[in-house]
N, C-alpha and C positions, 0 to 999 in steps of 0.2 A: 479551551472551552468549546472552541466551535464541532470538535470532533464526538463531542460527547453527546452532541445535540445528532444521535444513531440514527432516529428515524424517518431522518431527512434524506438519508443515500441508498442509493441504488448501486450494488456491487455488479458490474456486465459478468462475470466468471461462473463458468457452469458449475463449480462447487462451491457457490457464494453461503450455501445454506451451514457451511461446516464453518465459516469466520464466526469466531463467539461474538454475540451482539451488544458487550463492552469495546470492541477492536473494530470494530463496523467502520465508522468514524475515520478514524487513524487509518485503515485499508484504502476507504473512496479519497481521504484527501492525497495521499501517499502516490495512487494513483493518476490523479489529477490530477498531480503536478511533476510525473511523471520520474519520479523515485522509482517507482518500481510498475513491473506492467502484466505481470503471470505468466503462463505457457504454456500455448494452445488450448488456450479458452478457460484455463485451469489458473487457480492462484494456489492450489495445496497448498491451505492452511495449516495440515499436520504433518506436512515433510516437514526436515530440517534444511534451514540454509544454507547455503555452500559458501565458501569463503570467498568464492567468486564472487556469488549473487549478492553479498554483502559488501564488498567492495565496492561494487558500481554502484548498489543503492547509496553507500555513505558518499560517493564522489559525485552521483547526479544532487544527492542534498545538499552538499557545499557551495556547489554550483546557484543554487535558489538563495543561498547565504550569502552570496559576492552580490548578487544579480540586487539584492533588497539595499545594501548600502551602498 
C-alpha cells in the first residue's frame, strides 16, 4: 500500500520521467532501501535486466528479510 501512495516520491535518476507513474512507488522504495541503485544517474526503465542486476537485487532484498525477523 505505501508504494501506491506515487505522489509522494521523488525519483533522484535523470530518466525518472520514463518510470510509469504505477511503478513510482516500488522504484523510490526499492531504492531506499537499497535493492537496487541505477547507473550513472540513469535507472533505464526500458532496458532489460541482466541476470546479474537481478541477482544482487533478489540477494540485497533477502538481506532486509533476515534483518526484519
Amino acid at each position: 500500500p505505501l508504494a501506491k501512495a506515487k505522489d509522494i516520491y521523488v525519483l533522484p535518476f535523470e530518466d525518472a520521467q520514463e518510470v510509469s507513474a504505477e511503478r513510482v512507488g516500488y522504484v523510490a522504495l526499492c531504492r531506499g532501501l537499497g535493492i537496487i541503485g541505477g547507473s550513472g544517474g540513469s535507472f533505464r526503465p526500458q532496458d532489460e535486466t541482466t541476470m546479474a542486476e537481478m541477482a544482487a537485487a533478489v540477494y540485497k532484498a533477502m538481506s532486509h528479510i533476515r534483518s526484519i525477523r
